[in-house]
N, CA and C atoms as an extended XYZ file, in Angstrom:
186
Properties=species:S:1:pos:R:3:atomname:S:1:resname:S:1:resid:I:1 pbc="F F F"
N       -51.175      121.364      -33.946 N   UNK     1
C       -51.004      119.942      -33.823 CA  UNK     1
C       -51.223      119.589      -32.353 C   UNK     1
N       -52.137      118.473      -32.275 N   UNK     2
C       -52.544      118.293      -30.395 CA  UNK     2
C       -52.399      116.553      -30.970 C   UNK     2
N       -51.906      116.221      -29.913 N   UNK     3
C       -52.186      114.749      -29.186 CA  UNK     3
C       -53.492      114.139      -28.837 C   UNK     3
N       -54.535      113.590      -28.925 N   UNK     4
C       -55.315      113.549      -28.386 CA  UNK     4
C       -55.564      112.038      -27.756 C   UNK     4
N       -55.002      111.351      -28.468 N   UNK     5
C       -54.742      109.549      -28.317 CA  UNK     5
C       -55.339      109.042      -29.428 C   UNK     5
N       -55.432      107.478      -29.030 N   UNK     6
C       -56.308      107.079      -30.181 CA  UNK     6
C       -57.897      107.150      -30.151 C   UNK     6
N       -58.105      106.884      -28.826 N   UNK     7
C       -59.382      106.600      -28.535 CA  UNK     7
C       -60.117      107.778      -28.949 C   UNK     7
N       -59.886      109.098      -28.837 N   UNK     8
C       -60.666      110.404      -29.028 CA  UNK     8
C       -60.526      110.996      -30.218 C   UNK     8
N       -59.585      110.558      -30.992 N   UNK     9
C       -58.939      110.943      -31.888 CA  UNK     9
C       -60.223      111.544      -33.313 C   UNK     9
N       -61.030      110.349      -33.257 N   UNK    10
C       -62.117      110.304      -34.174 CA  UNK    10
C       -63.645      111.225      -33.596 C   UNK    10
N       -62.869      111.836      -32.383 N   UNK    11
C       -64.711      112.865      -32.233 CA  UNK    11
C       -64.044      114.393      -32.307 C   UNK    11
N       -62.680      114.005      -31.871 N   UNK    12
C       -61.695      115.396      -32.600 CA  UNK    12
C       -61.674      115.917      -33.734 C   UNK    12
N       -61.915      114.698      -34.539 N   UNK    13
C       -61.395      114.933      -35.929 CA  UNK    13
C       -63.432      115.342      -36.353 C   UNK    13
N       -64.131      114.676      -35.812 N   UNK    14
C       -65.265      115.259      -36.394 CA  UNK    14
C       -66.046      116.492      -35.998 C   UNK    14
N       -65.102      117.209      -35.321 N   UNK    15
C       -64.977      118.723      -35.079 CA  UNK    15
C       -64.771      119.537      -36.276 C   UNK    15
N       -65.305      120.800      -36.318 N   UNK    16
C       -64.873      121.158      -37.636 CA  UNK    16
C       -63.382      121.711      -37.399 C   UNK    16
N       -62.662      121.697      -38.721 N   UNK    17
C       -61.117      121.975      -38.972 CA  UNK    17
C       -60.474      121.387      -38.609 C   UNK    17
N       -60.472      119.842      -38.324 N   UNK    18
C       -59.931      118.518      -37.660 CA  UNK    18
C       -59.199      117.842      -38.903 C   UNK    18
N       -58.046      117.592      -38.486 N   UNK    19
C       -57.735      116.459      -39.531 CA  UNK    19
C       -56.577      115.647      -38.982 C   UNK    19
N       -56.197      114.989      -39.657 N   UNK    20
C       -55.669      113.979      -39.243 CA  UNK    20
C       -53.940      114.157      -39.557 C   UNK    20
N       -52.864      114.538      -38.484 N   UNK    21
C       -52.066      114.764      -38.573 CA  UNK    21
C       -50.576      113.836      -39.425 C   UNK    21
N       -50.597      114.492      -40.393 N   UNK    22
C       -49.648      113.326      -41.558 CA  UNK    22
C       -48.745      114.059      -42.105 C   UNK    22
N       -47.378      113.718      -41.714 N   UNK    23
C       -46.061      115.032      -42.151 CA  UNK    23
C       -45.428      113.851      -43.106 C   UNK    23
N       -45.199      112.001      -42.893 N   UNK    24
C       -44.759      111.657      -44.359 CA  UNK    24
C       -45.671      110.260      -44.671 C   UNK    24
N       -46.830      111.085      -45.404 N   UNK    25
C       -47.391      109.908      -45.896 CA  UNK    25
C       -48.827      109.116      -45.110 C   UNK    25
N       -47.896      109.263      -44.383 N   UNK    26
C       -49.071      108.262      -43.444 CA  UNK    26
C       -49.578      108.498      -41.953 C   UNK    26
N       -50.970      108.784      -41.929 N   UNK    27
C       -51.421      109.501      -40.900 CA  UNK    27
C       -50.896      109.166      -39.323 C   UNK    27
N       -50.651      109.644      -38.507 N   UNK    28
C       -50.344      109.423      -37.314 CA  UNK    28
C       -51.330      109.118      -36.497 C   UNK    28
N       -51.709      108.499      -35.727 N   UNK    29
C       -52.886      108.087      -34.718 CA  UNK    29
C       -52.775      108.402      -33.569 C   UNK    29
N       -53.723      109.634      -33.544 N   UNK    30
C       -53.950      109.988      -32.334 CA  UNK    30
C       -53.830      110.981      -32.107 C   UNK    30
N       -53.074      111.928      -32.943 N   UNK    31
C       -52.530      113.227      -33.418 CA  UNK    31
C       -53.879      113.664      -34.827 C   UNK    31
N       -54.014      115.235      -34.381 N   UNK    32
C       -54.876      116.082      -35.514 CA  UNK    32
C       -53.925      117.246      -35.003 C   UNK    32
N       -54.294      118.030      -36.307 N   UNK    33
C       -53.914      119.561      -36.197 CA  UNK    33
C       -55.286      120.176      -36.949 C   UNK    33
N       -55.445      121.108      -36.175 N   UNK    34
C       -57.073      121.757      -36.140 CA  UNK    34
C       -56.211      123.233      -37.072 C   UNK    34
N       -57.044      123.485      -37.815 N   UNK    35
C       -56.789      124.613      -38.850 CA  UNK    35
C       -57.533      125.894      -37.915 C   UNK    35
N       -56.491      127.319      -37.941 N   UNK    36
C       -56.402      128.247      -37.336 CA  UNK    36
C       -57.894      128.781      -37.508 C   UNK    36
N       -58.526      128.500      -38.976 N   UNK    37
C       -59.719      129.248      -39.654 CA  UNK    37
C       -60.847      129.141      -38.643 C   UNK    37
N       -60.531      127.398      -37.833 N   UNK    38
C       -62.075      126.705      -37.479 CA  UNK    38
C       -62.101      127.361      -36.136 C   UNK    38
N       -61.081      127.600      -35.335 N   UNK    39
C       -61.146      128.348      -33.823 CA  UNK    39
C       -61.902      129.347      -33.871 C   UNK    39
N       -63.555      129.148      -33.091 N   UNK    40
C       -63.950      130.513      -33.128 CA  UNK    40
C       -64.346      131.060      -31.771 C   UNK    40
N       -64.787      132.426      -31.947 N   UNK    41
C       -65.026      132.647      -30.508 CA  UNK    41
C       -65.860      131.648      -29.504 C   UNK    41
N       -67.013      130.856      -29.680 N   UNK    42
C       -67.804      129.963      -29.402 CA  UNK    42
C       -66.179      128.687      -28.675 C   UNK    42
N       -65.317      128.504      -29.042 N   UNK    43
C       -64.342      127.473      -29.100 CA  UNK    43
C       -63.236      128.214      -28.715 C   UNK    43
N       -62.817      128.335      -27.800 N   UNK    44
C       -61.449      129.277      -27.321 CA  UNK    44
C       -60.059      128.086      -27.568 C   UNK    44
N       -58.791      128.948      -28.283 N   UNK    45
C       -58.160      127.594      -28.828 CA  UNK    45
C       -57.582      126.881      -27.800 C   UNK    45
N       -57.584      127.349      -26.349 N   UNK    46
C       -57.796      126.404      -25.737 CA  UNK    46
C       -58.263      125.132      -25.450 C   UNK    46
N       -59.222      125.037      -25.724 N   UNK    47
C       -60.274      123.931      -25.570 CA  UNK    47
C       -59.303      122.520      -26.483 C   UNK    47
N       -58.990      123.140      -27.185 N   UNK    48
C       -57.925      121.847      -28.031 CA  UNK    48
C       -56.939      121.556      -27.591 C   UNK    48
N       -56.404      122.923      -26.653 N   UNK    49
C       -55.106      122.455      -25.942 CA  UNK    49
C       -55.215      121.287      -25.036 C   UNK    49
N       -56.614      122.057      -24.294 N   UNK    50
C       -56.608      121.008      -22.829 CA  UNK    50
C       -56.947      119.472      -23.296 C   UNK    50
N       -57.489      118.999      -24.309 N   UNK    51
C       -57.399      117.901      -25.151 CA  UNK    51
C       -55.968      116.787      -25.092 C   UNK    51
N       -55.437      117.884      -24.983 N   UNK    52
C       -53.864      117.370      -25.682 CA  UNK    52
C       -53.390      117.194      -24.288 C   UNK    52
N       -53.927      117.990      -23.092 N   UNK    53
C       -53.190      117.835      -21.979 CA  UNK    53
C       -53.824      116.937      -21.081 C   UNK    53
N       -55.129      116.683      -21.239 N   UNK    54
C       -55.731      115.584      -20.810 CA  UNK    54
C       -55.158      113.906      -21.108 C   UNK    54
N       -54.858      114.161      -22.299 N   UNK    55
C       -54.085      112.267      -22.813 CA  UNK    55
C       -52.635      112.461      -21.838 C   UNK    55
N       -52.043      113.605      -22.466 N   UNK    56
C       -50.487      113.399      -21.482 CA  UNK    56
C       -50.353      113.523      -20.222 C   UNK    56
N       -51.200      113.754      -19.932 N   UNK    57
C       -51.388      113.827      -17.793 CA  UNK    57
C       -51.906      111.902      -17.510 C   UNK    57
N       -52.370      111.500      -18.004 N   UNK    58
C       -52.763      110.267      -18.230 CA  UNK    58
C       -51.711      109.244      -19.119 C   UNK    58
N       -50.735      109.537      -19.494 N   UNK    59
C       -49.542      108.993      -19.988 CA  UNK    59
C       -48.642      108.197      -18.849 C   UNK    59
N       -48.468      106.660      -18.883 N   UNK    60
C       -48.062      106.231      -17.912 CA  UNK    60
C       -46.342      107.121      -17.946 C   UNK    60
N       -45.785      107.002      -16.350 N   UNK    61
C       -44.174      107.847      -16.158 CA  UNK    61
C       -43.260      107.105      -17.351 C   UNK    61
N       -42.354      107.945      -17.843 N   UNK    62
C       -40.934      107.447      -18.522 CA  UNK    62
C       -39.850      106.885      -17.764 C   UNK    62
């Protein structure tokens, strides 16, 4: 499960093993969880992390 925002959310998801993160019902925006299968060597599962750490470094302070 990664964060990605909203804005990116939809070139994430058209990655393969992308989907759209939904625990009741109704999808969350902005959030995917990428299936373990689609990480391949070509794609280090990194690459999804830094995704996730790119929106929250860019998250205005609490």
């Amino acid at each position: 499960m990664v964060r990605v925002g909203p804005h990116t959310a939809d070139a994430a998801l058209a990655r393969p093993g992308g989907r759209a993160f939904d625990m009741t019902g109704r999808p969350m925006r902005g959030w995917i969880v990428v299936a373990g299968s689609a990480v391949t060597e070509d794609e280090a599962p990194g690459a999804r992390i830094d995704e996730g750490r790119v929106f929250a470094a860019n998250l205005p302070p609490r």
